[in-house]
N, CA, C and O atoms as a GROMACS GRO file, in nm:
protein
  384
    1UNK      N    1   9.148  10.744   9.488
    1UNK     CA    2   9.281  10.801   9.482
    1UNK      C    3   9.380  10.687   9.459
    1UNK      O    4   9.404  10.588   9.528
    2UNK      N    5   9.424  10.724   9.358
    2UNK     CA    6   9.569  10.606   9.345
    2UNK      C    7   9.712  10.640   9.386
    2UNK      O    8   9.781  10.716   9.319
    3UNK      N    9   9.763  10.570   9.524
    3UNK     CA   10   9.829  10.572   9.576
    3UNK      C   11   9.927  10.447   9.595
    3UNK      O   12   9.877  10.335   9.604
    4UNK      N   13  10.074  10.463   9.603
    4UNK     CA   14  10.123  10.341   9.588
    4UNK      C   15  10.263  10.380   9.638
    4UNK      O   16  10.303  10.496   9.625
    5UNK      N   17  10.358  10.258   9.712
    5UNK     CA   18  10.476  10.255   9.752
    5UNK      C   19  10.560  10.170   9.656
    5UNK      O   20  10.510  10.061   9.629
    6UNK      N   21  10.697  10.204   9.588
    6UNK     CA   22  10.784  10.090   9.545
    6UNK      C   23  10.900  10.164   9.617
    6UNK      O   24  10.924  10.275   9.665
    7UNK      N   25  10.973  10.012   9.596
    7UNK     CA   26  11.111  10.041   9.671
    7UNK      C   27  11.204   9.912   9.567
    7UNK      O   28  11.155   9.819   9.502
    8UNK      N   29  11.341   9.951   9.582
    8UNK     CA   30  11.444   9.888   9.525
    8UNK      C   31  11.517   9.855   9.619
    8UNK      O   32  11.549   9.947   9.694
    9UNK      N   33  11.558   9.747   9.643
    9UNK     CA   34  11.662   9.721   9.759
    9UNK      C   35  11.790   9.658   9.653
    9UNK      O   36  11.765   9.606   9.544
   10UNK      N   37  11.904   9.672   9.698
   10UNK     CA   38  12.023   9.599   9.641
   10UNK      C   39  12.128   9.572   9.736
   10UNK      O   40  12.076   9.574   9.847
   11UNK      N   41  12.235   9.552   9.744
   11UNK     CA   42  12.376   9.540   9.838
   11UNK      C   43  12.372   9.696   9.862
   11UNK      O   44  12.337   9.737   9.972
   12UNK      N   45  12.403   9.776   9.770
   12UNK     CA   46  12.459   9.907   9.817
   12UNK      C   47  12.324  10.039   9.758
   12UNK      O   48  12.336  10.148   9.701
   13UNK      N   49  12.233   9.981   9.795
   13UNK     CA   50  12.082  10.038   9.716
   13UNK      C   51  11.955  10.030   9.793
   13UNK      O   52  11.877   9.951   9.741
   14UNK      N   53  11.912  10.085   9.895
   14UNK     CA   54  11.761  10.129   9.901
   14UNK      C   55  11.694  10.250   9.836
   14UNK      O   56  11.710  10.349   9.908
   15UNK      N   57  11.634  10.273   9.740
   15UNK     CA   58  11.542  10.313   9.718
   15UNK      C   59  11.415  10.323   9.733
   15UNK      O   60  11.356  10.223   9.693
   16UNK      N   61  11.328  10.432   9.790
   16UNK     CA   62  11.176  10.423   9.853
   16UNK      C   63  11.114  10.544   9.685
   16UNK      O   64  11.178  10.646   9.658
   17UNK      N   65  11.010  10.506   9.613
   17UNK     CA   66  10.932  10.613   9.545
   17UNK      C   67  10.794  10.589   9.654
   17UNK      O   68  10.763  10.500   9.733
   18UNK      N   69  10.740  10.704   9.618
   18UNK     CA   70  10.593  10.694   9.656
   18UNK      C   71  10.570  10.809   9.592
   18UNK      O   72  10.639  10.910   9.578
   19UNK      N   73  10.409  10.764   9.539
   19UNK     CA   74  10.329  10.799   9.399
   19UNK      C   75  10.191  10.806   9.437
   19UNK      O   76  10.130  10.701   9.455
   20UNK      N   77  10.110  10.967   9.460
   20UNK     CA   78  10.003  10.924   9.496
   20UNK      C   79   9.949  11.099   9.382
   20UNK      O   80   9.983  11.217   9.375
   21UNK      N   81   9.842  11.000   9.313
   21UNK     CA   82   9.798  11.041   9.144
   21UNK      C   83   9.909  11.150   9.064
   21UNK      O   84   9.955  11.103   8.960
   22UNK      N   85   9.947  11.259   9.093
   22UNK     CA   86  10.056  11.314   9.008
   22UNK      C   87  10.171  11.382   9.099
   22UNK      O   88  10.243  11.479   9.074
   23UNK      N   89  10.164  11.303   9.205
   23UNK     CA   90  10.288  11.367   9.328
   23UNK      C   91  10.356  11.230   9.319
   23UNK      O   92  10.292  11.126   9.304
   24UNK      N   93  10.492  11.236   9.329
   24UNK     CA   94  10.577  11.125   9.368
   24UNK      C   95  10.721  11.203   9.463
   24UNK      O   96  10.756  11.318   9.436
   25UNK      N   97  10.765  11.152   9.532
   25UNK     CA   98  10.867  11.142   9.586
   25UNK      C   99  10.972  11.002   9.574
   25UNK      O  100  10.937  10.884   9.580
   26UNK      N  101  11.120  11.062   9.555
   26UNK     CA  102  11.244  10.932   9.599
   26UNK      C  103  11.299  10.926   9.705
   26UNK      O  104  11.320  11.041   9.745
   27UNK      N  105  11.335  10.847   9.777
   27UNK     CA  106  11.434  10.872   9.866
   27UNK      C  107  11.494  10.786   9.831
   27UNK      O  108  11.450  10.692   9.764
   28UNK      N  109  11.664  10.807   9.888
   28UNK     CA  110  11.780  10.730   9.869
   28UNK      C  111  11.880  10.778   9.942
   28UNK      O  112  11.888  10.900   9.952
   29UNK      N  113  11.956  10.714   9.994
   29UNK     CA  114  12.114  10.728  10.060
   29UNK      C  115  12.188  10.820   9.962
   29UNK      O  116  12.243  10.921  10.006
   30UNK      N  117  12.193  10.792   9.839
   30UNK     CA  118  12.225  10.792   9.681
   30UNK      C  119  12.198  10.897   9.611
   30UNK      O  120  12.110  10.878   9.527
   31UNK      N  121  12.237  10.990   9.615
   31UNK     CA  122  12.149  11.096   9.497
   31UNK      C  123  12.147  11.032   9.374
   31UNK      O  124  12.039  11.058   9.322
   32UNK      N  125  12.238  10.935   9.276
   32UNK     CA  126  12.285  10.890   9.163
   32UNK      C  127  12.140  10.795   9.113
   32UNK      O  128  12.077  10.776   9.010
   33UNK      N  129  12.134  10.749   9.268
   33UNK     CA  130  11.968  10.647   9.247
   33UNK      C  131  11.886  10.714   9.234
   33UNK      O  132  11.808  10.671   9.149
   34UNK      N  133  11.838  10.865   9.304
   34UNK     CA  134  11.726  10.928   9.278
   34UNK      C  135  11.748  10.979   9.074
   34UNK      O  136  11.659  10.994   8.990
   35UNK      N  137  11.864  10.990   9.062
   35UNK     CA  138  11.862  11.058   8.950
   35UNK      C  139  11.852  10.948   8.825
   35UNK      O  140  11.815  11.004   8.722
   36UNK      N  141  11.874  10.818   8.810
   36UNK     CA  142  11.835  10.688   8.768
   36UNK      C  143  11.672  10.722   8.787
   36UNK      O  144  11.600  10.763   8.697
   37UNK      N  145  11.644  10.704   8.879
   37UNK     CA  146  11.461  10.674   8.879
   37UNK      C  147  11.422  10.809   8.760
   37UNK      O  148  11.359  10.799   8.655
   38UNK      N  149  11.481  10.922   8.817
   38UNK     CA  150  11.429  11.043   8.768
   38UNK      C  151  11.422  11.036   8.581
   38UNK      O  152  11.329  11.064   8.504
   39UNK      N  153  11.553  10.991   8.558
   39UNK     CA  154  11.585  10.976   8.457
   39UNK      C  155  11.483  10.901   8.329
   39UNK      O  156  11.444  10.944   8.221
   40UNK      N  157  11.462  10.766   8.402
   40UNK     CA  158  11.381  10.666   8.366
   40UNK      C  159  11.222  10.700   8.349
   40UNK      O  160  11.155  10.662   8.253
   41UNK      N  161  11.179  10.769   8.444
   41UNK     CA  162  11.047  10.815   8.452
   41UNK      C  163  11.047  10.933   8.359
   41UNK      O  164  10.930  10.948   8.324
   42UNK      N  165  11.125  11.024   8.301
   42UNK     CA  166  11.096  11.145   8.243
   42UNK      C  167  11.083  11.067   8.028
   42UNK      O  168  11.040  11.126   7.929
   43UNK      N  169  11.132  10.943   8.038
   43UNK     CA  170  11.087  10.903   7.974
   43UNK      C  171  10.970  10.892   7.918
   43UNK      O  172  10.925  10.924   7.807
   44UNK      N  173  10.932  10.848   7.998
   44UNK     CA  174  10.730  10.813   8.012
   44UNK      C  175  10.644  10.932   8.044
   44UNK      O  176  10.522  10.933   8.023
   45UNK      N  177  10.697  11.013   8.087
   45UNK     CA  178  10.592  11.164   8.193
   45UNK      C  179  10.683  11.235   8.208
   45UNK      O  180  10.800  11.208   8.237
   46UNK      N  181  10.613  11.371   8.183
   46UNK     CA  182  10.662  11.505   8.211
   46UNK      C  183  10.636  11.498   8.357
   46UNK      O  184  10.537  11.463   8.420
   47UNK      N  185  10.788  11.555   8.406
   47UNK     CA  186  10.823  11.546   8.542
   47UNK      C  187  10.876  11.700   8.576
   47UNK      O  188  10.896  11.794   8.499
   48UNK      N  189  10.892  11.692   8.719
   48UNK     CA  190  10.934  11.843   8.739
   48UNK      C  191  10.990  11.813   8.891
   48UNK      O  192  10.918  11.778   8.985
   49UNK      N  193  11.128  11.834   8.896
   49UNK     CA  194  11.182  11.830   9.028
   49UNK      C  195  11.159  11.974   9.114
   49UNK      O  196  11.180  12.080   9.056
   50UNK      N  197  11.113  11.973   9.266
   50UNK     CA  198  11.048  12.034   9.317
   50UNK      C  199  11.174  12.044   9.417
   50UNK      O  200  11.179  12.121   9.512
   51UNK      N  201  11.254  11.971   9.388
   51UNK     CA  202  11.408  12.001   9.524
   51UNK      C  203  11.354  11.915   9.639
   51UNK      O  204  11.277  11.820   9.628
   52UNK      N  205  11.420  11.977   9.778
   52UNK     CA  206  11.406  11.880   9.893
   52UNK      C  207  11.231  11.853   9.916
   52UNK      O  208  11.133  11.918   9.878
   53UNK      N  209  11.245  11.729   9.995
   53UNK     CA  210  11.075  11.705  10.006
   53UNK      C  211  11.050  11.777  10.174
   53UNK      O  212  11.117  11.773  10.277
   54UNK      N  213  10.886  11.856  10.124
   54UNK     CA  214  10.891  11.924  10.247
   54UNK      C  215  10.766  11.920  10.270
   54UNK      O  216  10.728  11.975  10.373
   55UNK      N  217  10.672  11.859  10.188
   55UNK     CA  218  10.542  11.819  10.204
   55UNK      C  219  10.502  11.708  10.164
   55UNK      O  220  10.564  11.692  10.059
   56UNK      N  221  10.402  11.571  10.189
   56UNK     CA  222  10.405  11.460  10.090
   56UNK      C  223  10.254  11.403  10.159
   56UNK      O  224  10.237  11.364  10.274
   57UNK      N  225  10.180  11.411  10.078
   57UNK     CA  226  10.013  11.316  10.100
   57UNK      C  227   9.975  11.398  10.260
   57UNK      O  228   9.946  11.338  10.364
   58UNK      N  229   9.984  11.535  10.245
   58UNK     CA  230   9.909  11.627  10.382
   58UNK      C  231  10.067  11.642  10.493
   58UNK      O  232  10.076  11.737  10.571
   59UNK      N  233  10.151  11.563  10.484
   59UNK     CA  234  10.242  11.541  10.568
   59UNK      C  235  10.322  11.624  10.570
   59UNK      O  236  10.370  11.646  10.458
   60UNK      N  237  10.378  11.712  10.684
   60UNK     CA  238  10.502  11.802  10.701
   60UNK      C  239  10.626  11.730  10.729
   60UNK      O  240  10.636  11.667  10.834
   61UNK      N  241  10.745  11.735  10.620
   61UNK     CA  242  10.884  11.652  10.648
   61UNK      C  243  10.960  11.757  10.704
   61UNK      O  244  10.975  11.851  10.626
   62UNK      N  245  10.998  11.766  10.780
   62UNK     CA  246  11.150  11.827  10.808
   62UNK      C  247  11.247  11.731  10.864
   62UNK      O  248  11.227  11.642  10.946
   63UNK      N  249  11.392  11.777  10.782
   63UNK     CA  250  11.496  11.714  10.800
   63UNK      C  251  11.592  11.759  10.894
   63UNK      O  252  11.583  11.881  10.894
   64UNK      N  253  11.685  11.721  10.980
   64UNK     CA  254  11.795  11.767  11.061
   64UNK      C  255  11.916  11.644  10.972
   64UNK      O  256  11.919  11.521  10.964
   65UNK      N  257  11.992  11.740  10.926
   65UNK     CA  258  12.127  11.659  10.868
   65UNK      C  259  12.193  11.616  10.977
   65UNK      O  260  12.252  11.510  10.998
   66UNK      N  261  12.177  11.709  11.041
   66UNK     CA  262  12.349  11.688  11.115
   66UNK      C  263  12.243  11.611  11.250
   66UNK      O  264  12.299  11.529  11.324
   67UNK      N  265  12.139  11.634  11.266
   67UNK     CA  266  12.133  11.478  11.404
   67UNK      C  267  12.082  11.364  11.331
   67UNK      O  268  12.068  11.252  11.381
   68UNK      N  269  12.051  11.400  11.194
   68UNK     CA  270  12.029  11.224  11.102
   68UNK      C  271  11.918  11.215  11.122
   68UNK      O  272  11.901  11.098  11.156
   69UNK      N  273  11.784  11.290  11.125
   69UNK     CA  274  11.683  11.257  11.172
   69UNK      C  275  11.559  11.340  11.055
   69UNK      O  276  11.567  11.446  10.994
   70UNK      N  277  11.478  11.260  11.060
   70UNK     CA  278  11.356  11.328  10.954
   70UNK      C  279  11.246  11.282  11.053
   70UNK      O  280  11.228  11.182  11.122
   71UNK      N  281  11.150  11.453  11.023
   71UNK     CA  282  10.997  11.404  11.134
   71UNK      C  283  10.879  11.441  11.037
   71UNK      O  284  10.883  11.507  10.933
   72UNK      N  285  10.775  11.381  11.099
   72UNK     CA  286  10.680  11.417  10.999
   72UNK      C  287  10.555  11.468  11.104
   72UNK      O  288  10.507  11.413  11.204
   73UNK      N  289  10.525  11.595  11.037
   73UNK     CA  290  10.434  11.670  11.143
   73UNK      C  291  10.272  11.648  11.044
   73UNK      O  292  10.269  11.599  10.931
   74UNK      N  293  10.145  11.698  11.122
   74UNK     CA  294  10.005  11.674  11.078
   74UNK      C  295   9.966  11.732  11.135
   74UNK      O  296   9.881  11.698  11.217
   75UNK      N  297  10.016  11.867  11.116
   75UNK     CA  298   9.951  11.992  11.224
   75UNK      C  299   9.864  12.013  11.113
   75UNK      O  300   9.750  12.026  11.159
   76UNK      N  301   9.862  12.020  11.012
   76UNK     CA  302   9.774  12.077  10.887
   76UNK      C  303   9.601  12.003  10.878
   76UNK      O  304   9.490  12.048  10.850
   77UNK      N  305   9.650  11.878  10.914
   77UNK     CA  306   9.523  11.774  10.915
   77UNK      C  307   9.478  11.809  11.018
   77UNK      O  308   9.363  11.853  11.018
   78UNK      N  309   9.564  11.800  11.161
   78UNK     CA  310   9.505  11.806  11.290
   78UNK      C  311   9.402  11.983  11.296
   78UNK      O  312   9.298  11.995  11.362
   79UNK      N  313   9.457  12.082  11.222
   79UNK     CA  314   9.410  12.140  11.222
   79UNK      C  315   9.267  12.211  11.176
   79UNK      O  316   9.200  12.303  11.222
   80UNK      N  317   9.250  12.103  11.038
   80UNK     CA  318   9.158  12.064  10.948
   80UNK      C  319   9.015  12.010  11.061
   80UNK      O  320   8.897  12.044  11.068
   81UNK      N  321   9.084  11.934  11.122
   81UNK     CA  322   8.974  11.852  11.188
   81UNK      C  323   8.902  11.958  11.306
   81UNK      O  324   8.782  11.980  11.327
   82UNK      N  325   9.011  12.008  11.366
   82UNK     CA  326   8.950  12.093  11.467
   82UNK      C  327   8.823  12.193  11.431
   82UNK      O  328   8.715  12.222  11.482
   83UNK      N  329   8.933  12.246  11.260
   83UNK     CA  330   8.825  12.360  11.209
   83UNK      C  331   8.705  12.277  11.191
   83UNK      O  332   8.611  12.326  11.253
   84UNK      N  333   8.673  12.162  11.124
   84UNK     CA  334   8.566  12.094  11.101
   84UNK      C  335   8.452  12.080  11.183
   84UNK      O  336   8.334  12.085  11.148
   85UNK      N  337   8.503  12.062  11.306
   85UNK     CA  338   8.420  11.990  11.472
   85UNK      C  339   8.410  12.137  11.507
   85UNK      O  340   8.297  12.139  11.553
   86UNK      N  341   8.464  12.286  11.516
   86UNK     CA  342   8.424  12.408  11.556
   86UNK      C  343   8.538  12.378  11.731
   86UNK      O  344   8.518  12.419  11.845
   87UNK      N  345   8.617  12.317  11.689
   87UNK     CA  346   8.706  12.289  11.832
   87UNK      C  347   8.851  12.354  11.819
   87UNK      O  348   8.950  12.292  11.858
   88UNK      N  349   8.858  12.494  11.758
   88UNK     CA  350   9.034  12.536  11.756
   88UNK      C  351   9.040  12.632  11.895
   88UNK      O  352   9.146  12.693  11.910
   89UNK      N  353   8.928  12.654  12.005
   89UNK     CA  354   8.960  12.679  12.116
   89UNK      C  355   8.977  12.580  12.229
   89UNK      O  356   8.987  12.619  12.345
   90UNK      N  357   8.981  12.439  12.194
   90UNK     CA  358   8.974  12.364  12.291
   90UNK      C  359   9.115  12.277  12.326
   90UNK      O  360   9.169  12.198  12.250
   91UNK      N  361   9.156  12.311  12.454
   91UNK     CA  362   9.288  12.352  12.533
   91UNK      C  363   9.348  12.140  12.468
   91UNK      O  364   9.270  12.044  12.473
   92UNK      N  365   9.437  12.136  12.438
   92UNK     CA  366   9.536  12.009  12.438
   92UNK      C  367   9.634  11.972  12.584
   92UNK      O  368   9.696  12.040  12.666
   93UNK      N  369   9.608  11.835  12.567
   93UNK     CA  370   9.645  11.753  12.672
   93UNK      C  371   9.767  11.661  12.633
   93UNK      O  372   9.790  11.595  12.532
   94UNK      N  373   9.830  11.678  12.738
   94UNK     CA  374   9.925  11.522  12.689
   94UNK      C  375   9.931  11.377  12.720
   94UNK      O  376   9.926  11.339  12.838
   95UNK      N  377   9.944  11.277  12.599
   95UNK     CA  378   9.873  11.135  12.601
   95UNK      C  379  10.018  11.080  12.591
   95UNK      O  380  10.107  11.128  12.521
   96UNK      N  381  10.026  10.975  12.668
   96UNK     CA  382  10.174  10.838  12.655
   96UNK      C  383  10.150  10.814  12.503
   96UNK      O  384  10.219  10.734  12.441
   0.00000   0.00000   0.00000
């Protein structure tokens, strides 16, 4: 699987892509920067904006604007595994 992180840093510029085989995501402070990358890449590859990111490499994103905060959940994997081992009746504990 080809998977990969770039980022752009500047004075008034972070940019994060991540690219793993025909999924990519931008992030930016910036919409103007996501739309630069977007721009640049539709050059080279047919692209297709999918709107806010709400899934990325198995990962659940949800965003809260207003407390500034993004989480990333793996209930999907965690769940994967359970089904795997025959363990989705077996009670969860809480670990520090």
């Amino acid at each position: 699987m080809d998977q990969a992180v770039y980022y752009k840093k500047a004075v008034d510029e972070h940019t994060v892509v991540t690219v793993s085989v025909d999924d990519m995501a931008i992030t930016s402070k910036h919409l103007a920067h996501i739309d630069t990358i977007q721009v640049s890449t539709s050059r080279y590859f047919e692209i297709s904006d999918l709107g806010q990111l709400s899934w990325l490499l198995g990962l659940k994103v949800e965003r809260n604007r207003a407390e500034r905060t993004i989480t990333l959940l793996q209930n999907a994997y965690v769940d994967t595994v359970l089904e795997r081992f025959h363990l989705q009746a077996a009670k969860n504990v809480q670990s520090p």
